[in-house]
N, C-alpha and C positions, 0 to 999 in steps of 0.2 A: 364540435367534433363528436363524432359517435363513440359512442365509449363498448367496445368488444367484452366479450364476457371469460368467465374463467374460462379456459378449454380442455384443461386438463384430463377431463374424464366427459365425453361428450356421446353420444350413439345418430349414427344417420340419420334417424327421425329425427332427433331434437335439433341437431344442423340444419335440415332441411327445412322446420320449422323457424329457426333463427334467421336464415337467409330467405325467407317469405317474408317475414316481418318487418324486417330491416334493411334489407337490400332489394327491394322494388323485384326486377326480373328475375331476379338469381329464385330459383325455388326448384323444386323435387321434379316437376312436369319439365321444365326444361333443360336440365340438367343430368337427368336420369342417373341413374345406381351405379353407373360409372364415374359419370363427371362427380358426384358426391362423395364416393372414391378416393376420389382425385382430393378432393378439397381436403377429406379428413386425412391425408398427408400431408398437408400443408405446413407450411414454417412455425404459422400462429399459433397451429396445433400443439407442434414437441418444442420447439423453444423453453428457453428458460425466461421467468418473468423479466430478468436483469438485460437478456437478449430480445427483448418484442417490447419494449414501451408500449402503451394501452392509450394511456391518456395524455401526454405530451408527448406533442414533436416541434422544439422550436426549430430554429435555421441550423444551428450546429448541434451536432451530440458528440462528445466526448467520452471513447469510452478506454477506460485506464485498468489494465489488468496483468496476469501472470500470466507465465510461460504457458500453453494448452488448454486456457481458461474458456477460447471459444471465440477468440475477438474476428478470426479469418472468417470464420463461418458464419459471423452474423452480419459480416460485412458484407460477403458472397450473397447472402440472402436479401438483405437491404436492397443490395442495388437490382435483383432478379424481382424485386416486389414492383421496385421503380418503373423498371420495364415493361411489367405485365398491367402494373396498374392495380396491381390487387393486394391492399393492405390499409388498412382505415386511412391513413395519412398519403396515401397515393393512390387518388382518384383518379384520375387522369396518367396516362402512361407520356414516362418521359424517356425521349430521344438523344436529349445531349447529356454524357454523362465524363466524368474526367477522374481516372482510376491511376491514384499518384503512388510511388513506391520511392525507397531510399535508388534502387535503379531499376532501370531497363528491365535487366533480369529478374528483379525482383518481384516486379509486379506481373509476370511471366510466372514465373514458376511458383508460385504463392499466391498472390490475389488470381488469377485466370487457370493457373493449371494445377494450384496444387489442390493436396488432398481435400480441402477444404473449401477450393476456390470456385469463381464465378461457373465455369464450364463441370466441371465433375457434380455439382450440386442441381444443375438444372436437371428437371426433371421432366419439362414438355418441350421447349422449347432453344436447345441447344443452342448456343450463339458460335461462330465459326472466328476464327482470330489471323486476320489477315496479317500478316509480318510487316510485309513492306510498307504499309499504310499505316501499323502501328496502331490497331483501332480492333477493336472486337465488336461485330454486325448479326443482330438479331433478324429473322425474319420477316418482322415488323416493321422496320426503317430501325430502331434504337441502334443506336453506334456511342459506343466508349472508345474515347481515345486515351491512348497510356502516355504518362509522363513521369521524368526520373526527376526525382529531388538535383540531380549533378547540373540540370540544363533549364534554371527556372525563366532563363526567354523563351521558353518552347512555350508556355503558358500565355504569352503576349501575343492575343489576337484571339483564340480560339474563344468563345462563348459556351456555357454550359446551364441545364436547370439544377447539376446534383453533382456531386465528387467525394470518391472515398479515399480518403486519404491513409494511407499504412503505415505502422511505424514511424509517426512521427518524431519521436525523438533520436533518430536515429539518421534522419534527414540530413546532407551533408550540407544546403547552403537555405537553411530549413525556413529564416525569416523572407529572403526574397523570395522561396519558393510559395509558400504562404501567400505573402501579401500578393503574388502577381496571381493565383488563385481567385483572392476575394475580389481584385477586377475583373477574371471573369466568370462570376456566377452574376448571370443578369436576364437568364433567362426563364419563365415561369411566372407563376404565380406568387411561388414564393421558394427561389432556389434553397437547396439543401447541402449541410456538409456532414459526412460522418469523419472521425478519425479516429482508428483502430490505434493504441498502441503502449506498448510496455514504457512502464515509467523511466524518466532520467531526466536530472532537475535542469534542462534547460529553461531560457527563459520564458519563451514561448510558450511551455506545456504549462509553465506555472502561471503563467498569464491566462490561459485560458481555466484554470482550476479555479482561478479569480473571479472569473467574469459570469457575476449574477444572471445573463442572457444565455449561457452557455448550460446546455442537460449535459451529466457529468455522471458517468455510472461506472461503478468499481466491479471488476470480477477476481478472484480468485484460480488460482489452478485447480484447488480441491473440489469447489463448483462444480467442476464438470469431471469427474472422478469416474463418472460410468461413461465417458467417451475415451478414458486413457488406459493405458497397460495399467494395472496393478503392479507390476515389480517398477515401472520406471515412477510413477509417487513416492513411493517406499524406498525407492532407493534418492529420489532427490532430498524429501521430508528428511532424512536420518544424515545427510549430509551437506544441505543447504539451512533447513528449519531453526529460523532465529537469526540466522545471520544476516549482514549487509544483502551479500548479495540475495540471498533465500527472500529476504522482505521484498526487496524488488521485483524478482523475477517468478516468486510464484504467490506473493501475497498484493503485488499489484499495489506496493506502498511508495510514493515518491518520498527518496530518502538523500536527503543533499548535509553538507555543510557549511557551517557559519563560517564566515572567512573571518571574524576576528573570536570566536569562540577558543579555546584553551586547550579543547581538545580536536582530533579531526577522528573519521571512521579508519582512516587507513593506519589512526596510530593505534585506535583502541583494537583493530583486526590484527595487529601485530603482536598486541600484547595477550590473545588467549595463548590457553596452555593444557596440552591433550591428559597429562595426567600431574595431579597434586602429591608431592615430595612430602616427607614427616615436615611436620611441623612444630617448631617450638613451643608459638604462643599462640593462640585465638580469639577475639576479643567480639564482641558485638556493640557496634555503635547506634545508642538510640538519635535520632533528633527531632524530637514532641515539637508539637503546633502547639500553638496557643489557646487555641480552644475547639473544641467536638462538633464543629455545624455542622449543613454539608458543602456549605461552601469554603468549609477550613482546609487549612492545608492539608496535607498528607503529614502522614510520622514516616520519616527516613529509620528505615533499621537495614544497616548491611552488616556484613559478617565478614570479619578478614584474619587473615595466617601471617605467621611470618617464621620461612624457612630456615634452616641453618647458615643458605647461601649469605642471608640476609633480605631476602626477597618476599612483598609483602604479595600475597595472593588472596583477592577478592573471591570468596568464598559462597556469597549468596545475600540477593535481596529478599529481604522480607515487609518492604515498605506495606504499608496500610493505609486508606484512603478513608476521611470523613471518621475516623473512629474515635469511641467514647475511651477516656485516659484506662478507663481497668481492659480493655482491648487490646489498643496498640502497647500496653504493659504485656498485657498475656502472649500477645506474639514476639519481642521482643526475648521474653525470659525463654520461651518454645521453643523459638532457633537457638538460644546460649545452651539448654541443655540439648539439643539433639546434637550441635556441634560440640560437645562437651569445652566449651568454650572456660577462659582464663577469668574474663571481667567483662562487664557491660560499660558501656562509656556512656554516658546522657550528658548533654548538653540541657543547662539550667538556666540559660537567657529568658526564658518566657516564663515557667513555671518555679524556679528557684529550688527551696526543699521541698516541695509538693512531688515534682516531679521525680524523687528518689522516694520518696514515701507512695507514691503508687506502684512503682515498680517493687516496695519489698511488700506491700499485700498481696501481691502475684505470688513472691516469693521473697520470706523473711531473712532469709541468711543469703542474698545472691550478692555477690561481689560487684560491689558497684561504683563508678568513679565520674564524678561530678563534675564538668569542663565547663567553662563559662569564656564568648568567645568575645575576644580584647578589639578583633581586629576585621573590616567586612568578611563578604563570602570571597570577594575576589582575591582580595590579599592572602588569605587563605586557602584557597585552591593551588593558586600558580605554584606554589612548592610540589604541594603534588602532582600535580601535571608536569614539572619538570622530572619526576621521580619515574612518569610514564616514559619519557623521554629517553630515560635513561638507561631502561630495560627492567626496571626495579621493583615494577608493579605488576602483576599479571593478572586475567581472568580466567579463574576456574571454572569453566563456564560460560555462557551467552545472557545478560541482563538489559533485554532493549527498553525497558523504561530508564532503567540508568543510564545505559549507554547512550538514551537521546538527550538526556537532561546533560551529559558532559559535551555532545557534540552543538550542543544549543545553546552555552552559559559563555557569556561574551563579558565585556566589561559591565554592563547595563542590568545582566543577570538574563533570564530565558528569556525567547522573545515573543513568547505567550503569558510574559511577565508573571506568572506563576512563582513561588519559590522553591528550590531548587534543592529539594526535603534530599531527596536521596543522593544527591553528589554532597551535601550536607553532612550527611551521615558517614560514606565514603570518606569524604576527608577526616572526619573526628577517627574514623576505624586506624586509616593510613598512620595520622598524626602520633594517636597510641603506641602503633608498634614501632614506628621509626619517629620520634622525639626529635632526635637531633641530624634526622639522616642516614647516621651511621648505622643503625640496625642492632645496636649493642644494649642488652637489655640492661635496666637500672630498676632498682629497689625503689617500691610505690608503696606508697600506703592507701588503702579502700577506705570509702565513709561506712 
């Protein structure tokens, strides 16, 4: 396959020179200061690398992204390449094309009419959209026929070389539509599928995230920041950014849950909390790894309150990844004074007294309480997950590494079998301030 070159910063001559070299007819004499013009608008041109693959095109490309990130437009573009024939992976112009949307109207007023769509994008060759026929007809013969995810025997019989698929996860009978799809792509050399669409953990999308054969490209909303309003970022960023839904719909992260995991999103989305109450007590809970590689754990350090109400508020993660013990000590002691925190909790299953003698060479006089754990991770979570339950626990705050380590800790533990450092920690924070539950503080003694 020819491999295209950067385009980013390119001048007429050097185009006309590239298209002499490498594409046989195409050159400056036949072409003239118009049609080269022409060219240097081209899609390959302004595209973003994420949007024009260069050098792979297998059968499917899946492309998973946020809200405004660009996926309509590069679908619009794909299939006008298809058409024309002009795009390294589409020599030959193809004729049958199958432009699938969650409905009718969607792939109306979005893939063909919208702002973005097949018709407003073209730039030589308008394609005309006949209703009753249900098909959009180019000059050249190419005809795309539309189909709704609501009617997948409409797909039974028709034949195609290429089909873009929209919003697939959002597809209403999304597996038979699918499958009655891949029976008919059977025509070409070697039929194509794109599929535009924002994440949602069906099984489907996850199936193809799976699939080693499958090109898989992630976009963002921020990506394409110089094709959107400035105030609508800034105002999504300031009240989606961090959250469930914000990871999804403008970070293009498929974010699902564990159905026997302890906690779910909708419980830990219930339990943030827009402003922090005085607080009695604050404690910071270390939980040290075993040892500094860089394939060692992480050191779990979160930071937690507990109100008058009686109500324990997760206060902030300071976890640390692969760090040497005088580190993850330094950071540890760095959040207890900036939260002007009560005590430090460490857990002493791996390191024993080492593990409080590095934290007091950070700092010699810090108040520090030595836990050692009787009983697993599970048997010790589930209390506090019922503490979530029960409205007792809140998030000051958004913490997506935490909060994925609790929506993904099942009986078995995560299921990237990792350990589970910072719900680790969390729980020793929780355990401190609510001992028995009840919230009522009791006389401790520090080592």
């Amino acid at each position: 396959m020819q491999t295209w070159p950067d385009f980013s910063s390119v001048s007429t001559s050097e185009l006309s020179n590239w298209l002499r070299a490498t594409q046989g007819n195409w050159s400056a004499e036949n072409l003239g200061d118009e049609g080269l013009g022409n060219i240097a608008r081209e899609w390959f041109l302004n595209a973003r690398i994420k949007q024009y693959p260069l050098n792979s095109w297998p059968s499917t490309w899946l492309v998973v992204g946020g809200r405004g990130a660009g996926k309509t437009r590069l679908g619009a573009e794909w299939v006008n390449s298809l058409v024309r024939g002009f795009s390294p992976f589409a020599r030959n112009k193809h004729r049958h094309i199958a432009l699938i949307g969650e409905t009718l109207g969607d792939v109306r007023e979005v893939m063909i009419d919208g702002p973005s769509g097949i018709v407003t994008i073209s730039r030589h060759d308008k394609p005309r959209f006949e209703a009753s026929r249900r098909r959009l007809v180019w000059s050249n013969g190419a005809v795309a026929q539309i189909f709704s995810s609501e009617d997948p025997e409409s797909l039974r019989g028709p034949q195609f070389e290429a089909a873009w698929c929209d919003e697939l996860g959002k597809w209403k009978n999304v597996e038979a539509c699918f499958d009655m799809l891949q029976f008919g792509l059977r025509l070409g050399e070697q039929p194509k599928q794109l599929i535009t669409t924002t994440p949602r953990p069906i099984t489907l999308l996850k199936r193809l995230l799976a699939d080693p054969s499958v090109l898989v490209t992630r976009m963002r909303t921020a990506d394409n920041a110089g094709n959107l309003a400035e105030a609508f970022l800034h105002t999504v960023e300031k009240r989606y950014g961090g959250t469930r839904l914000g990871r999804q719909e403008l970070e293009g992260e498929l974010i699902e849950d564990r159905e026997d995991a302890l906690w779910s999103r909708e419980a830990v989305e219930r339990a943030r909390l827009d402003e922090v109450p005085e607080l009695r007590r604050v404690v910071v809970a270390v939980d040290p790894p075993a040892s500094s590689h860089k394939t060692s754990d992480a050191c779990g350090i979160v930071a937690a309150g507990l109100d008058a109400a009686g109500t324990v508020i997760i206060l902030g993660d300071a976890t640390v990844k692969a760090a040497r013990p005088q580190d993850w000590a330094g950071a540890a002691v760095s959040l207890f004074h900036h939260l002007q925190a009560d005590c430090l909790v460490a857990e002493v299953n791996q390191g024993g007294d080492m593990v409080t003698a590095v934290i007091r060479t950070v700092d010699p006089v810090i108040p520090v309480k030595a836990v050692r754990a009787r009983r697993g991770k599970w048997l010790r979570a589930e209390p506090v997950a019922m503490l979530y339950q029960q409205g007792r626990v809140r998030h000051a705050g958004r913490f997506p590494e935490l909060e994925d380590e609790m929506c993904d800790f099942g009986p078995n533990g995560l299921s990237n079998n990792r350990s589970p450092d910072r719900l680790d920690a969390l729980v020793w924070a929780v355990n401190e301030l609510l001992p028995d539950g009840s919230g009522r503080p009791r006389i401790r003694d520090f080592l």
